[in-house]
TORMAR-869537 format. One line per 3 residues: number of its first residue (from 1); their letters; for each residue y, z, x of C-alpha. Coordinates in nm, 3 decimals. Layout:
% TORMAR-869537
NUM = A = Y:Z:X ~ ...
//
This chain:
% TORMAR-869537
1 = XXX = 8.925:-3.731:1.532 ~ 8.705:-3.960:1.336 ~ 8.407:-4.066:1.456
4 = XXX = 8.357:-4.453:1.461 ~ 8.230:-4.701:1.700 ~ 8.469:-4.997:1.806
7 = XXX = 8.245:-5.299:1.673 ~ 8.573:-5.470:1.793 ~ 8.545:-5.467:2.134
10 = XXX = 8.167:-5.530:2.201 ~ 8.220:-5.881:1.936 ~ 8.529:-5.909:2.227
13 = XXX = 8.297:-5.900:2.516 ~ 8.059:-6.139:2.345 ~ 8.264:-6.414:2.293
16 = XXX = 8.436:-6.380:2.605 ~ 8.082:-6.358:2.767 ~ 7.860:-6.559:2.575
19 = XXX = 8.051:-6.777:2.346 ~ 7.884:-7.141:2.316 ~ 7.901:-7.427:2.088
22 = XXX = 7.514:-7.400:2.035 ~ 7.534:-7.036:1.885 ~ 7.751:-7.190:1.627
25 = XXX = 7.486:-7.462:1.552 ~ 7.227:-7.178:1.548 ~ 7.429:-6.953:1.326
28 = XXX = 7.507:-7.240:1.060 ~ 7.139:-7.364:1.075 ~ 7.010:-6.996:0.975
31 = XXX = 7.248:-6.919:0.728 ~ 7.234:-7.265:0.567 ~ 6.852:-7.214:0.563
34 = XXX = 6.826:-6.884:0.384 ~ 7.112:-6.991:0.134 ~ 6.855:-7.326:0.092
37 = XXX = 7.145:-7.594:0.113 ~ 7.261:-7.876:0.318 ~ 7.610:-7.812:0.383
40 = XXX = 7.897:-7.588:0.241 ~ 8.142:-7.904:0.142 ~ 8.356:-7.789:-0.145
43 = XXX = 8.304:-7.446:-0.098 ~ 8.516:-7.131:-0.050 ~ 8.344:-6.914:0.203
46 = XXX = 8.472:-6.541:0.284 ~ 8.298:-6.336:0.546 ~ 8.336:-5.978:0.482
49 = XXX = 8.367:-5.746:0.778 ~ 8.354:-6.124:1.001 ~ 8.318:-5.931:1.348
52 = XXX = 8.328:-6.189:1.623 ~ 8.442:-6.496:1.383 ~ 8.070:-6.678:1.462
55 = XXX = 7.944:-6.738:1.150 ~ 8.325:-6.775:0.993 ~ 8.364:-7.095:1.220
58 = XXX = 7.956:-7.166:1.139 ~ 8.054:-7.189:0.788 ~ 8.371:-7.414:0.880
61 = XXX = 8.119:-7.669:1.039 ~ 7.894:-7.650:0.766 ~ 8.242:-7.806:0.563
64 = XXX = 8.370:-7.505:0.376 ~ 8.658:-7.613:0.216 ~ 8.835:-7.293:0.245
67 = XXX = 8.725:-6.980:0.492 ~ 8.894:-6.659:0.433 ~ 8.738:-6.388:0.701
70 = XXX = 8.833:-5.996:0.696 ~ 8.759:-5.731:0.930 ~ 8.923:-5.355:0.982
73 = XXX = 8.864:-5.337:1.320 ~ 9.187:-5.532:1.487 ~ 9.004:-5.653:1.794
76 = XXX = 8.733:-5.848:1.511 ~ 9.055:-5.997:1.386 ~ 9.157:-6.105:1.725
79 = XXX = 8.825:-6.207:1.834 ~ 8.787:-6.426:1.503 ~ 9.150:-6.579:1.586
82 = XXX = 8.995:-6.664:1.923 ~ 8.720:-6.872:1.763 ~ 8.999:-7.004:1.482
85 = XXX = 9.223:-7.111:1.765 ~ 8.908:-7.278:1.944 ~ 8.801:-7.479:1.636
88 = XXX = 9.178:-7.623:1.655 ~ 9.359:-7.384:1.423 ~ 9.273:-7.543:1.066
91 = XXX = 9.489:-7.458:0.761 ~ 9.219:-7.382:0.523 ~ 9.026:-7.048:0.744
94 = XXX = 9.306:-6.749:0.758 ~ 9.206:-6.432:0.849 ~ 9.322:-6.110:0.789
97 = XXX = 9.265:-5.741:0.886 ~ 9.210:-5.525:0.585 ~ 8.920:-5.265:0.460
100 = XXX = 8.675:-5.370:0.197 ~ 8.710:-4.994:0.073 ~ 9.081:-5.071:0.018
103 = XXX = 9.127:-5.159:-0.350 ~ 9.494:-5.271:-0.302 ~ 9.366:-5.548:-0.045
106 = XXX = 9.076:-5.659:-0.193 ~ 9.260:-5.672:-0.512 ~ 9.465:-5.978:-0.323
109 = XXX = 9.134:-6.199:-0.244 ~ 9.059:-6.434:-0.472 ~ 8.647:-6.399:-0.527
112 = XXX = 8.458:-6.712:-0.346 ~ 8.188:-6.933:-0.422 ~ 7.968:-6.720:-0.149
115 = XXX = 8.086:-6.367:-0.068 ~ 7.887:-6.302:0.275 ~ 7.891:-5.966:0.477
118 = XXX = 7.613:-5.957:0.713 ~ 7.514:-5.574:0.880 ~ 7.869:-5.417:0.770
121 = XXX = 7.827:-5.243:0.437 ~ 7.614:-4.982:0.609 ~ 7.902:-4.921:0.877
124 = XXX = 8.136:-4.858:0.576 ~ 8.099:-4.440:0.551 ~ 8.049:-4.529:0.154
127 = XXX = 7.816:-4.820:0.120 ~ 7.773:-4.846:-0.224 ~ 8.137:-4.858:-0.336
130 = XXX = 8.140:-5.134:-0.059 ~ 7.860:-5.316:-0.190 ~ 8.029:-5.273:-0.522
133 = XXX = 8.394:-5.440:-0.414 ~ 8.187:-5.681:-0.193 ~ 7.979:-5.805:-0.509
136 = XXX = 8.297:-5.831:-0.716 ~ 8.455:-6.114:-0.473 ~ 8.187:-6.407:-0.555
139 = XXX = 8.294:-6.586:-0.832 ~ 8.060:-6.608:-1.162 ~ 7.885:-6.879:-1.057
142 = XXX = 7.874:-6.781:-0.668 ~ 7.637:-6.606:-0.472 ~ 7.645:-6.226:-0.306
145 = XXX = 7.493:-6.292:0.090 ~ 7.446:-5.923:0.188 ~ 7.227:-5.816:0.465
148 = XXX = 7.222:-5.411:0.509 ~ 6.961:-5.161:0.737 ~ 6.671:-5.017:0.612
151 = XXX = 6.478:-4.738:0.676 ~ 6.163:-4.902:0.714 ~ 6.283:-5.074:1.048
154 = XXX = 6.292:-4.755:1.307 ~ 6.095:-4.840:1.541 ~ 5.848:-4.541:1.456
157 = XXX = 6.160:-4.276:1.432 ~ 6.280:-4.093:1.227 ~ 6.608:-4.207:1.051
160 = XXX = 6.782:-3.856:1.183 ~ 6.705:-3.956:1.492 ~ 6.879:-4.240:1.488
163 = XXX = 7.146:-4.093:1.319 ~ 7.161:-3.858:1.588 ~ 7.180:-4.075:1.896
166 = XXX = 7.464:-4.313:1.773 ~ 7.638:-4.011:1.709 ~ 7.553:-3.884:2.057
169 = XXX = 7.665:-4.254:2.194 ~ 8.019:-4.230:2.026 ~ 8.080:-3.898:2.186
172 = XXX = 7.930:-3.977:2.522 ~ 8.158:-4.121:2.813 ~ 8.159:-4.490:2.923
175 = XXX = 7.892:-4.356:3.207 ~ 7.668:-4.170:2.952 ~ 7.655:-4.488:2.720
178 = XXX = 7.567:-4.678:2.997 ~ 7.293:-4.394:3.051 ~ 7.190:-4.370:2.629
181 = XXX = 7.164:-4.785:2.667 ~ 6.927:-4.797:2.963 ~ 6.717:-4.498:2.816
184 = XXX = 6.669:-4.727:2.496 ~ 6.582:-5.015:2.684 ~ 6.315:-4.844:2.904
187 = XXX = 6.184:-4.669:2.567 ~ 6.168:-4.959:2.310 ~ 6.180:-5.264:2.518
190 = XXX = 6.017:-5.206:2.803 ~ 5.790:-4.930:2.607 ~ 5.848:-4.759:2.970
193 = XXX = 5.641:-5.016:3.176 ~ 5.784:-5.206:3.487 ~ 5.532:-5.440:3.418
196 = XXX = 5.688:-5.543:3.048 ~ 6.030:-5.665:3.270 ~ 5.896:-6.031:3.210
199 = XXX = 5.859:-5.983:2.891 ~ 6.228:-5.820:2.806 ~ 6.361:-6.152:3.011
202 = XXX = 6.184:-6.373:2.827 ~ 6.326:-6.207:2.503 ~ 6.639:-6.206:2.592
205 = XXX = 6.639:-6.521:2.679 ~ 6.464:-6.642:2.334 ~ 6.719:-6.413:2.125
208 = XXX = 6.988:-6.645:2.111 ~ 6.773:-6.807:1.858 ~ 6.812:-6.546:1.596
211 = XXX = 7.132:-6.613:1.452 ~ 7.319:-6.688:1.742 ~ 7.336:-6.331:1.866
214 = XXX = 7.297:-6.174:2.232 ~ 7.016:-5.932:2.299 ~ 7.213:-5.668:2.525
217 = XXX = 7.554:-5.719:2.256 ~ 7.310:-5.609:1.972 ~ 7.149:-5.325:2.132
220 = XXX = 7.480:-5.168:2.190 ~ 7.595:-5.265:1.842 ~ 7.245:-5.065:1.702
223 = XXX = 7.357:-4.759:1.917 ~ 7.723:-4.738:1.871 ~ 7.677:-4.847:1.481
226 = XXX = 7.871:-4.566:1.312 ~ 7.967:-4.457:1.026 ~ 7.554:-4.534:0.892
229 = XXX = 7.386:-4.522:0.588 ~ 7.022:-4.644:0.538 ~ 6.884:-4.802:0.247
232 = XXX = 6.599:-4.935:0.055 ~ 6.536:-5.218:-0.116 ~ 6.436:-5.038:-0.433
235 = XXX = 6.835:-4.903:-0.399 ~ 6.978:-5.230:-0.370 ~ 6.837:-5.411:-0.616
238 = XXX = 6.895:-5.106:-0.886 ~ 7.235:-5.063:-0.763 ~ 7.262:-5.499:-0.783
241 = XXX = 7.092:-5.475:-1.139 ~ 7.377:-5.233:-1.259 ~ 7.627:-5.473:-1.157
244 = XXX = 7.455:-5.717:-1.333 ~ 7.338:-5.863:-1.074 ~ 6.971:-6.064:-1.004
247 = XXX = 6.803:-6.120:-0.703 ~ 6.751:-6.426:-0.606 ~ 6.591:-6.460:-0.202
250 = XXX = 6.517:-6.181:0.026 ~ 6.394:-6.162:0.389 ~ 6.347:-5.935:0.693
253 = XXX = 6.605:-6.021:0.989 ~ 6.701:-5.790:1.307 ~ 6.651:-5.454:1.167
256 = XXX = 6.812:-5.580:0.857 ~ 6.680:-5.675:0.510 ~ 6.880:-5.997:0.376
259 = XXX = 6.912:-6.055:0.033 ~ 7.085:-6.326:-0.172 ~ 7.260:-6.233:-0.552
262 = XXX = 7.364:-6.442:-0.820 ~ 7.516:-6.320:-1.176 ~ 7.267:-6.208:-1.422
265 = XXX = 7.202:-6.458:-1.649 ~ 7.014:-6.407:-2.061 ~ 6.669:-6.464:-2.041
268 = XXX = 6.335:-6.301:-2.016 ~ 6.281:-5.897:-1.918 ~ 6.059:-5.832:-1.620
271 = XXX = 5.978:-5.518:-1.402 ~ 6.146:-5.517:-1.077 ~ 6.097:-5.218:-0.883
274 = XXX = 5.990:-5.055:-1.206 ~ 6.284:-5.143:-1.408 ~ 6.393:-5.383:-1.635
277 = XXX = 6.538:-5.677:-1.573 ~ 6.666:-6.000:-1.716 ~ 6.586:-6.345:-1.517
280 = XXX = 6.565:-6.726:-1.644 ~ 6.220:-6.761:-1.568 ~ 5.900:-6.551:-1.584
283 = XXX = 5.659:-6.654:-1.330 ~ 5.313:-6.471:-1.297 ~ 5.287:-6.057:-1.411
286 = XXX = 5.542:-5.883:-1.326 ~ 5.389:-5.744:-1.002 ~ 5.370:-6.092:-0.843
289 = XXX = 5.694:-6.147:-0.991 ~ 5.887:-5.959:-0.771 ~ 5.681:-6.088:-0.458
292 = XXX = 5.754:-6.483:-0.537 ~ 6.132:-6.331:-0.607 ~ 6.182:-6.175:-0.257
295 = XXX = 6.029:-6.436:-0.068 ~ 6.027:-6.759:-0.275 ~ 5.665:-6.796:-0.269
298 = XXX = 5.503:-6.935:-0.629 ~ 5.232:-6.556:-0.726 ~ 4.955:-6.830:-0.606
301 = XXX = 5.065:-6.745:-0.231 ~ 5.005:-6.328:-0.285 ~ 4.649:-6.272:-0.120
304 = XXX = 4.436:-6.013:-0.145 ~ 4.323:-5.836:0.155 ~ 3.964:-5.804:0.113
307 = XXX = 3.762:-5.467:0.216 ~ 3.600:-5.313:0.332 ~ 3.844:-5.140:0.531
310 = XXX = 3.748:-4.947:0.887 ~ 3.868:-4.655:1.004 ~ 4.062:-4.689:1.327
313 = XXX = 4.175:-4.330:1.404 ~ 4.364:-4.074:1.200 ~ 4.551:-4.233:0.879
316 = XXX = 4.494:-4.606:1.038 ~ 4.258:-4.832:0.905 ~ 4.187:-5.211:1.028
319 = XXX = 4.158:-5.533:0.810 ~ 4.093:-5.882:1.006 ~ 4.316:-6.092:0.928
322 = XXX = 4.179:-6.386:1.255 ~ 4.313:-6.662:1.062 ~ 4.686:-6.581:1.070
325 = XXX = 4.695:-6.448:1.442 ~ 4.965:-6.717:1.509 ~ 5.237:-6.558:1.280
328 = XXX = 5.141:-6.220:1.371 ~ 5.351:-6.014:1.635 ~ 5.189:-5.912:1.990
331 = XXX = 5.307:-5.853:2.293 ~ 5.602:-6.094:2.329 ~ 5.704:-6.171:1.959
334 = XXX = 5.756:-5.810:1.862 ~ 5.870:-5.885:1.515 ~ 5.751:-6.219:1.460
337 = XXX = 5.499:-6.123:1.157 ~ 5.669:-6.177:0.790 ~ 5.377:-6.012:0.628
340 = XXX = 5.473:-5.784:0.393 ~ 5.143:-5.540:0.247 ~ 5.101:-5.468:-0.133
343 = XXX = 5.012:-5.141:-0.240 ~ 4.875:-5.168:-0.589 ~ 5.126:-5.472:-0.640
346 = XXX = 5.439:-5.265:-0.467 ~ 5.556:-5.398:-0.170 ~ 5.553:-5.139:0.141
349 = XXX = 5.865:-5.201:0.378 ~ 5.718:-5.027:0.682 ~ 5.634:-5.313:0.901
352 = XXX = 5.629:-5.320:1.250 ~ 5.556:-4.971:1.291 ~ 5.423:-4.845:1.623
355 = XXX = 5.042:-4.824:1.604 ~ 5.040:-4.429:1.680 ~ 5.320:-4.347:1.447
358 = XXX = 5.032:-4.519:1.196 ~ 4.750:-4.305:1.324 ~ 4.940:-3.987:1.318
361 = XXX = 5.138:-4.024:1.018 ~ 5.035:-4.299:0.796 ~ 5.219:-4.278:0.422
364 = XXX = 5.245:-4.657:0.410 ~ 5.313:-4.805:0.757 ~ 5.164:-5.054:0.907
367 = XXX = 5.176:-5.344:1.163 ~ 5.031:-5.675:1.168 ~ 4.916:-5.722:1.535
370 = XXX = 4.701:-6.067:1.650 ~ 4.413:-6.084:1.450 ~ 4.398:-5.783:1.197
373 = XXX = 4.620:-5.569:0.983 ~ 4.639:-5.196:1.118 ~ 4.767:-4.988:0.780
376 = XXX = 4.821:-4.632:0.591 ~ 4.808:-4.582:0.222 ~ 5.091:-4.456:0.055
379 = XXX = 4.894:-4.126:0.017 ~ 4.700:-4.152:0.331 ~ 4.382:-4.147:0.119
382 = XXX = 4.061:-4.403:0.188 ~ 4.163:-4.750:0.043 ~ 3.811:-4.827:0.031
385 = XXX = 3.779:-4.591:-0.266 ~ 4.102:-4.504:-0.409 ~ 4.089:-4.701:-0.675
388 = XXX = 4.393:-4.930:-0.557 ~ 4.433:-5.306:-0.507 ~ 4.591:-5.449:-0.182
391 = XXX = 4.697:-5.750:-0.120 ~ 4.932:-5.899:0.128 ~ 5.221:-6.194:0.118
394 = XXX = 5.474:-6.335:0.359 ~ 5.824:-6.281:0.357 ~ 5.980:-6.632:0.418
397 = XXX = 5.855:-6.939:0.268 ~ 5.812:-7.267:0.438 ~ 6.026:-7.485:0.199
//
């Protein structure tokens, strides 16, 4: 019997549960945000692996013109009928059940002005030849939405372990997933502290805010989430770039990395990720290239992060950083920082790493926390004298 989690029925349970015309509002406001536009009017919108529906009937009241939403598992497909039904039926959403691995059906959808799959590639079993037929349904002048795991967001682990406890969580009876959920909770929410029940209220309460979602639906969507493949950005945009595709916005969300594509277009050759590509305009070197790219800064917004450096313990070293202690995480915004660090002008994607996994490990981790910068080099050497540049940028511009 294959393995493979029922995303169905936990989208089910959420809409029954917490379903509410302000998630919609949420979900549209995000999505319209990171795609930097006002409204979908006149567009053809197809959600890709739609789960619950949510951001199907987000797009619908942004004014998509037409909606087509897909999903294998049947209870998505009923779930996203739900919301359909709800928003009063309209003629131009359908959706359908079908695979995006299956050539035959995808073969039938006509490609869309955006092609949007948010955290489903990954749940595929072969995530490239679904980010292939995913990237083939946006039309030459659309745009690719894709949002897919990485292995820099782990909360300190491992990616086998992982790997090994949603494959433990499949197998396990309704009891023991009950049992694998509140041992995750106590571990990585509550960090095994009583005293941190306030806090794990007060984020679950907040959560909602992120995309519409539900804190307790998403924690059993992270454990149960199998088939899995990780991957890193340097992957995606090489695998993008031989589809001739070009990034064009990028940005950390919920254990995800988003990106945004567009068709590659003649113009000028740059480095990204150390290979070539073709853009319409050249902004900066190439180094700060790729960090306006990814988080539509102009390369006037990379800083460098002055030294000298001090030695915390182990591989960790501090840099104060007082001056942006209101964007960086603590004790109840967990993954509030967008910083991303610059090693030598590449950007490092292990952010938010536990402070000990820093110490003990190192190899590029590191965690903005209140009023400094705890980090590793790549090479765990002294980055007061390695020769290297640092320099540090933020993920998500302002507008």
């Amino acid at each position: 019997m294959e393995l493979r989690y029922g995303f169905g029925k936990n989208w089910e349970q959420f809409v029954k549960r917490h379903f509410d015309p302000e998630r919609v509002e949420i979900s549209k406001k995000y999505m319209l945000d990171f795609l930097k536009m006002d409204n979908l009017q006149g567009k053809y919108f197809l959600d890709i692996g739609c789960g619950s529906g949510l951001h199907s009937l987000a797009a619908l009241q942004a004014g998509a013109a037409r909606i087509i939403s897909f999903d294998l598992d049947p209870n998505s497909v009923k779930t996203a009928l739900t919301l359909k039904e709800y928003a009063g039926n309209p003629p131009h959403w359908a959706v359908l059940q079908g695979s995006i691995l299956d050539d035959t059906f995808i073969s039938q959808i006509e490609p869309a002005d955006i092609a949007y799959s948010w955290g489903v590639l990954h749940h595929t079993g072969a995530l490239w030849k679904a980010f292939k037929n995913a990237a083939g349904l946006m039309k030459a002048s659309g745009v690719f939405y894709v949002a897919l795991y990485t292995e820099s967001y782990m909360e300190g682990m491992p990616k086998e372990y992982w790997l090994s406890v949603k494959q433990n969580y499949n197998r396990a009876s309704s009891f023991g997933k009950k049992v694998i959920e509140v041992q995750h909770v106590w571990r990585f929410f509550l960090y095994k502290r009583i005293r941190n029940i306030p806090r794990l209220v007060k984020q679950a309460r907040e959560y909602k805010a992120l995309r519409g979602m539900e804190l307790y639906t998403n924690i059993k969507d992270w454990l149960g989430g199998w088939p899995m493949e990780y991957s890193s950005p340097e992957e995606v945009v090489d695998h993008a770039h031989d589809l001739g595709l070009e990034l064009i916005n990028f940005k950390s969300g919920e254990a995800n990395l988003e990106y945004i594509f567009c068709r590659n277009k003649p113009g000028l050759p740059i480095h990204l990720f150390g290979r070539k590509r073709n853009c319409d305009l050249l902004r900066g070197d190439d180094n700060n290239y790729l960090v306006s790219r990814i988080s539509g800064f102009e390369a006037s917004q990379i800083i460098p992060l002055k030294g000298p450096f001090y030695r915390e313990e182990g591989f960790a070293w501090q840099a104060l950083l007082p001056e942006y202690a209101s964007t960086a995480d603590d004790m109840d915004h967990s993954y509030r920082s967008k910083l991303i660090l610059l090693d030598d002008g590449k950007p490092l994607w292990s952010w938010h790493t536990p402070h000990d996994r820093i110490r003990k490990v190192g190899k590029g981790c590191y965690s903005h926390w209140q009023t400094g910068l705890m980090f590793s080099t790549t090479d765990n050497s002294d980055p007061n004298t390695n020769g290297r540049t640092y320099q540090i940028v933020f993920a998500e511009s302002a507008d």
